[in-house]
C-alpha positions as CSV (number, residue, x, y, z in Angstrom):
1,X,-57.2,-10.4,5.4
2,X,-54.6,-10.5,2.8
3,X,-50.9,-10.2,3.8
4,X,-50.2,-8.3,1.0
5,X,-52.1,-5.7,1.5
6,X,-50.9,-3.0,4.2
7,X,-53.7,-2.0,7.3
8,X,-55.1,1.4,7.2
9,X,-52.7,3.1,9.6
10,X,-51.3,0.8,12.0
11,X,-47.5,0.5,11.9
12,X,-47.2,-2.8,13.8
13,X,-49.9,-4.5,11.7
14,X,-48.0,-2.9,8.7
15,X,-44.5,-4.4,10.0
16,X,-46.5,-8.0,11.0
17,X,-48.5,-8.0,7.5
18,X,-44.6,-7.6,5.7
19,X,-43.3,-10.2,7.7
20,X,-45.9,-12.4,6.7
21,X,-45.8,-12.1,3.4
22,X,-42.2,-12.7,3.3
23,X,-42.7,-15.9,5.5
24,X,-45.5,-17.2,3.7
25,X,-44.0,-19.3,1.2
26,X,-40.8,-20.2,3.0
27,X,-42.6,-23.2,4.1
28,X,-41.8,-22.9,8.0
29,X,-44.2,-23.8,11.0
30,X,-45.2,-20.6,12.3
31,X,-46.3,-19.6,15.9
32,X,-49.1,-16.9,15.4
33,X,-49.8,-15.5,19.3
34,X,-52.5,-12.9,20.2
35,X,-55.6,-12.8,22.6
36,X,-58.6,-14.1,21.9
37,X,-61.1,-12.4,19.0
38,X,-57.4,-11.2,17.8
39,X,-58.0,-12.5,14.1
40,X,-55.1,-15.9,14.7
41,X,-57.4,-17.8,12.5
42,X,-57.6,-15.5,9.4
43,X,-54.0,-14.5,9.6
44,X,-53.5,-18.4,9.4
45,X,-55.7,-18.6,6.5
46,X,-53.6,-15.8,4.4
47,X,-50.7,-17.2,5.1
48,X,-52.2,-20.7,3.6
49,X,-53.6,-19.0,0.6
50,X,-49.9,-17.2,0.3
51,X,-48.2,-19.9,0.3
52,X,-48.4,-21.5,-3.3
53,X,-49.5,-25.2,-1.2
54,X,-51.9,-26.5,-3.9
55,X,-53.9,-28.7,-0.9
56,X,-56.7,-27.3,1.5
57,X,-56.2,-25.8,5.1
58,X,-57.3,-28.1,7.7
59,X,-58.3,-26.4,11.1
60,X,-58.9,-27.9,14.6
61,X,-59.9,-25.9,17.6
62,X,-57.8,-28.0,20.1
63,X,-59.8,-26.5,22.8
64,X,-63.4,-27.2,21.1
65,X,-63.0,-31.6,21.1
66,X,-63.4,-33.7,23.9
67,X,-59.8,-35.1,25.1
68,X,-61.0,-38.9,24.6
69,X,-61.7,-37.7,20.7
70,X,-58.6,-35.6,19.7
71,X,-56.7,-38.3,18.7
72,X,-58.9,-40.2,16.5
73,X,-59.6,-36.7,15.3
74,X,-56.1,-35.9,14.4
75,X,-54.8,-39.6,13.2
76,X,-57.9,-41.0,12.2
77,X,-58.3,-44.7,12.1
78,X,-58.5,-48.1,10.0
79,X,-61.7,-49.7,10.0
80,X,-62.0,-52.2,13.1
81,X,-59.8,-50.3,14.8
82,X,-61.7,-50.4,18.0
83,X,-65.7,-51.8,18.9
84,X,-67.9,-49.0,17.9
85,X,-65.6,-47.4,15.0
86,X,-66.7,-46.7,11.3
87,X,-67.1,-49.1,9.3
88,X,-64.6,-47.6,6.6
89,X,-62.5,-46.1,8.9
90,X,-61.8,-42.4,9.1
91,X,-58.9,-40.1,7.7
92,X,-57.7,-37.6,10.3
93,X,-57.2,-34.3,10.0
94,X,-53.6,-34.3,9.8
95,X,-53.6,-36.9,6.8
96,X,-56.0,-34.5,5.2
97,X,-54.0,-31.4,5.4
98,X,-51.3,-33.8,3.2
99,X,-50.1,-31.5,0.5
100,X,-51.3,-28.5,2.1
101,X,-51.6,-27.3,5.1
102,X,-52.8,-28.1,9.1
103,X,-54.0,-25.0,11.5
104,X,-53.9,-26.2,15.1
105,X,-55.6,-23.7,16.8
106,X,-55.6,-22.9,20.4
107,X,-52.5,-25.6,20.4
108,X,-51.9,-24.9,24.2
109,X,-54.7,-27.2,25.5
110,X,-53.1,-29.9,23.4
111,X,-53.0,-32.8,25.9
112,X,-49.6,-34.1,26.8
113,X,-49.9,-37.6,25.1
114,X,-51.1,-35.8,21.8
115,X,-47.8,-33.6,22.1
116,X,-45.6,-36.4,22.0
117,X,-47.8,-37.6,18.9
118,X,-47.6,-34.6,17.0
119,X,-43.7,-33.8,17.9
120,X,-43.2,-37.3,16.0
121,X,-45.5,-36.1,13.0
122,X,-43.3,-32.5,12.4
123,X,-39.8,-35.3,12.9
124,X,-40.6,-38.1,10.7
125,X,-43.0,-36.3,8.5
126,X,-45.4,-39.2,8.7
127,X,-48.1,-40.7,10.4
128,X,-49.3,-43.7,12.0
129,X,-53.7,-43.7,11.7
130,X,-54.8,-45.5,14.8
131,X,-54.9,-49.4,13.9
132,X,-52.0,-49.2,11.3
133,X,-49.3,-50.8,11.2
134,X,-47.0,-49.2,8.4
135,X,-46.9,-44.9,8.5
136,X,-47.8,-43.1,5.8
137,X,-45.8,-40.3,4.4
138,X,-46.9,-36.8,4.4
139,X,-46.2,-33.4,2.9
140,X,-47.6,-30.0,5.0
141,X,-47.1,-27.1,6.9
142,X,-48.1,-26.7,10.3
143,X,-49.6,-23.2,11.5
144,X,-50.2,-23.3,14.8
145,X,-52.0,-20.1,17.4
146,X,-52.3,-19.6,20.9
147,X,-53.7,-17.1,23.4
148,X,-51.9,-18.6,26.0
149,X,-48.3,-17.9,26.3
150,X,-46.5,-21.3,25.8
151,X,-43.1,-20.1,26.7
152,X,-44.8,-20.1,30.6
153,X,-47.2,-23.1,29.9
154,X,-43.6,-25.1,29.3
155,X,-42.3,-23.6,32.7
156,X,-45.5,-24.8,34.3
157,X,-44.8,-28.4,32.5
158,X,-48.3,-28.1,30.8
159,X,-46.2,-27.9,26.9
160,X,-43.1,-29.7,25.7
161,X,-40.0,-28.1,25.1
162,X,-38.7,-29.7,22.4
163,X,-42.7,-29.2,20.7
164,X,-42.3,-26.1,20.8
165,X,-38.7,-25.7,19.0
166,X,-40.7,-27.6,16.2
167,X,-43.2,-25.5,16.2
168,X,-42.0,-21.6,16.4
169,X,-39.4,-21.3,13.8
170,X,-41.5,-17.9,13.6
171,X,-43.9,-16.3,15.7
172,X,-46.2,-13.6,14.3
173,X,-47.3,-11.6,17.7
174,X,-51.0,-10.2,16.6
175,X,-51.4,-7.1,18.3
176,X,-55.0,-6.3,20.8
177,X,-57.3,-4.2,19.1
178,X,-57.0,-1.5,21.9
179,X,-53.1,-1.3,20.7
180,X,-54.1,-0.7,17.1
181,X,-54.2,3.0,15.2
182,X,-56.8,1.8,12.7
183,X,-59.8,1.0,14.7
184,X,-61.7,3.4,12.3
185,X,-60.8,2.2,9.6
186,X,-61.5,-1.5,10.7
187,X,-64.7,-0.6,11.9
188,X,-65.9,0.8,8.3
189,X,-64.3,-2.0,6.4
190,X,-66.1,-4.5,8.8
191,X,-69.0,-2.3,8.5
192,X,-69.3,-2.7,4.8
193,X,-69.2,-6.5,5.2
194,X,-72.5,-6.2,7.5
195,X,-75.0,-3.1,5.6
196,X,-74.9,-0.1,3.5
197,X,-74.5,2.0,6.7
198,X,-72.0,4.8,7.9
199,X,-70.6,5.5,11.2
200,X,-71.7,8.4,12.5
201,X,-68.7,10.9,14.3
202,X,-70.1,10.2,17.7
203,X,-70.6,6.6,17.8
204,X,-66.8,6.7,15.8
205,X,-65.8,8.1,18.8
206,X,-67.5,5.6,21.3
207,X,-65.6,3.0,19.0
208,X,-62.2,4.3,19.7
209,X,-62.8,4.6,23.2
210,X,-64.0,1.5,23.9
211,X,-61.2,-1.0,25.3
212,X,-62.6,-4.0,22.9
213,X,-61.5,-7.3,25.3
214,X,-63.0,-9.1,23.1
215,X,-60.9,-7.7,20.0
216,X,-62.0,-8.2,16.6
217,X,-64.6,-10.6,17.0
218,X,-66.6,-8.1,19.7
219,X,-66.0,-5.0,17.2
220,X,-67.8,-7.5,14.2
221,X,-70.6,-8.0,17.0
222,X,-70.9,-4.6,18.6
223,X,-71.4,-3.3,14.2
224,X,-73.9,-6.4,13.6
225,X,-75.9,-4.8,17.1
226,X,-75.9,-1.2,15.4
227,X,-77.1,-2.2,12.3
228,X,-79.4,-4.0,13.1
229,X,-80.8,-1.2,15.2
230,X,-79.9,1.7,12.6
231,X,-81.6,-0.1,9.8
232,X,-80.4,2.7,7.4
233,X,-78.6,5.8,7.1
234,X,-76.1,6.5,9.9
235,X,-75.0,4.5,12.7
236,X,-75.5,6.5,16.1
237,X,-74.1,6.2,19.3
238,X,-77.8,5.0,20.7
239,X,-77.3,2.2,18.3
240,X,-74.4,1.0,19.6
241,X,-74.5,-2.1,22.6
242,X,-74.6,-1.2,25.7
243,X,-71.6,-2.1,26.5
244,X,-70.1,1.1,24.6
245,X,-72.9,4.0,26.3
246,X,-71.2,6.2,29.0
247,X,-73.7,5.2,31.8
248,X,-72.9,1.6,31.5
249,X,-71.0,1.2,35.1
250,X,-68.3,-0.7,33.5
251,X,-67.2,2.2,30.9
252,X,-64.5,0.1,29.3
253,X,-61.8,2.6,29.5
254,X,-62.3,3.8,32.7
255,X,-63.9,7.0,32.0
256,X,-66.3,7.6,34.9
257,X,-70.1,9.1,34.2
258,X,-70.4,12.8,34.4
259,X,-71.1,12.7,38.5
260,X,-68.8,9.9,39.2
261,X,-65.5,11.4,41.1
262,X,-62.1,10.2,39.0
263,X,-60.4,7.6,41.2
264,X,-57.8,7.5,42.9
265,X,-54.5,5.8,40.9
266,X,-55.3,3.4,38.6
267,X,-58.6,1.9,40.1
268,X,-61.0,3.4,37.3
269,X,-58.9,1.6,34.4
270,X,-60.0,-1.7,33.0
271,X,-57.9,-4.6,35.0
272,X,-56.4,-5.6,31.4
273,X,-55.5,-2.4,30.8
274,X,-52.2,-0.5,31.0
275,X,-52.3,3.5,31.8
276,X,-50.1,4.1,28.5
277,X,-53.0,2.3,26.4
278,X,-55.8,4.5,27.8
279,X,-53.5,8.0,27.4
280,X,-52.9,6.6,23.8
281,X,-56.6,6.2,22.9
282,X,-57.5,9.4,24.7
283,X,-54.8,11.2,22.7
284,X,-56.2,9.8,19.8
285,X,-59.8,11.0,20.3
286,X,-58.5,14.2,21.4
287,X,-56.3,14.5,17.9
288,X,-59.7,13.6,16.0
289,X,-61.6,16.3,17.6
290,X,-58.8,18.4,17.0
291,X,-57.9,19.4,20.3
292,X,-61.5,20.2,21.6
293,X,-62.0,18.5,24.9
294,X,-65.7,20.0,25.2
295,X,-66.2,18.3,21.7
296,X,-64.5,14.7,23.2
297,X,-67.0,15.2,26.3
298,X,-69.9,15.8,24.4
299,X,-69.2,12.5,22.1
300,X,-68.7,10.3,25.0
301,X,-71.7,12.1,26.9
302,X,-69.7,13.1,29.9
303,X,-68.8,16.2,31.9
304,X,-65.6,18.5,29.9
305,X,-64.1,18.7,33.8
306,X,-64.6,14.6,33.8
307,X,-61.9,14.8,30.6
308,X,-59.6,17.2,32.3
309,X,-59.4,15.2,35.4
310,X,-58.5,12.3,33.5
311,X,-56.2,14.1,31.5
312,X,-54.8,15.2,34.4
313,X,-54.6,11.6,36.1
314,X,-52.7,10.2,32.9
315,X,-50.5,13.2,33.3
316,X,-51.4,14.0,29.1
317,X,-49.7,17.4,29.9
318,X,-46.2,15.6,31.0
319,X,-46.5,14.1,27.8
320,X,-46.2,17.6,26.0
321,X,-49.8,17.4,24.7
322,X,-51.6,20.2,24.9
323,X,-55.3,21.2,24.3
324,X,-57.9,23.3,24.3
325,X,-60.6,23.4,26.4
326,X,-63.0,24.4,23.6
């Protein structure tokens, strides 16, 4: 990802990506939120190589190390610091982010103690390796990311208040995949990455309906799955995992199978879906078939009356759409 560079179609990523860019070399400590898979990581890592910081980006999965580790982790440590430590001691990861810049990852499962730690770090800029007794100065920037919401995690007395002034002088809200416009486009750039392959129109279309919980890091898996299965040529919707065939019994969008009878309200949508987001994407497939529904229902192997009924559930009508029934 380069913040520079605009998305293939998706206004909010467009706005995000110029916002970015703009913030990149203002040397602020930025908040980048978004659900898991959402790409926090390699936005991070544009913004680092945006910056104009001459040092490295230092990452640490606060979720990934053992509590009794993180701090010697993060501080490091003067040799004979404690029975069983190195023998040369060990720099931390904060100390070697000096000069450039420190990506906390998943900083909500931060434990309290280490909060307090860190909140002294971004005050004093300085730090304080376990077993020293002079701090040592320091010069970075602090890109932080969570899944979790920390405004609530504060409420709940799980995240410090005044941490979390220090550490969202901007937050950058990635968007879910299933929000985006440029799925498509996504998909063939990621595509490229993996094997000389092309996406077929039908498995396109199982792409975009798909609900993708898993975001960007399940749309990189679901094309590694295919291509290995395609081998060459075209991607098909046979190739595609399981997860995205129309019989599976969790259809991700809620479509049902071409003998299962549309639910009632809401029931047949994914529990982390909202109704607006599965009318958008089916609005969307409908535009790229221009209009046909018999063309949508033979992509996604279902019934043309299974598409009108769910048209007809997410009211698609009310929202002065109108299609053909091809």
């Amino acid at each position: 990802m380069c913040i520079r560079d605009r998305s293939a179609g998706d206004p909010a990523m467009d706005a995000l990506l110029r916002r970015a860019a703009q913030l990149a070399p203002s040397g602020l400590p930025i908040l980048i939120q978004g659900e898991t898979g959402s790409g926090k990581e390699y936005l991070a890592r544009a913004l680092h190589a945006a910056s104009g910081r001459g040092g490295a980006l230092v990452a640490l999965n606060c979720a990934a190390i053992p509590e009794a580790l993180l701090e010697s982790e993060l501080f490091g440590y003067l040799p004979g610091s404690w029975t069983g430590a190195a023998g040369k001691g060990r720099t931390g990861l904060i100390e070697a982010a000096d000069g450039g810049t420190l990506f906390l990852d998943e900083i909500g499962d931060l434990p309290l103690a280490l909060q307090a730690k860190l909140l002294r770090v971004l005050s004093e800029s300085e730090i304080m390796p376990l077993g020293a007794r002079q701090p040592r100065k320091l010069d970075l920037r602090v890109l932080c990311a969570s899944h979790k919401p920390l405004d609530t995690l504060v409420e709940q007395g799980q995240f410090r208040r005044d941490l979390l002034y220090r550490l969202n002088a901007a937050t950058l809200q990635l968007p879910a995949l299933r929000e985006r416009q440029d799925t498509a486009a996504l998909a063939e750039r990621l595509l490229a990455g993996i094997a000389p392959l092309v996406l077929g129109p039908a498995a396109k279309a199982r792409l975009l309906a798909h609900a993708w919980p898993g975001n960007l890091r399940e749309l990189h898996n679901a094309l590694r799955y295919a291509a290995a299965l395609a081998g060459q040529g075209v991607i098909e919707p046979e190739h595609l995992p399981p997860a995205l065939q129309p019989a599976d019994a969790a259809a991700p969008w809620g479509l049902p199978g071409a003998d299962e009878p549309t639910p009632r309200g809401t029931a047949g949508i994914a529990a982390h879906e909202e109704p607006g987001t599965e009318a958008q994407r089916l609005e969307r497939l409908l535009a790229q078939c221009g209009g046909n529904v018999s063309e949508v229902a033979r992509l996604l192997g279902v019934n043309r009356s299974t598409v009108h009924r769910r048209m007809q559930r997410l009211q698609l009508g009310q929202r002065q759409v109108h299609w053909r029934g091809g």
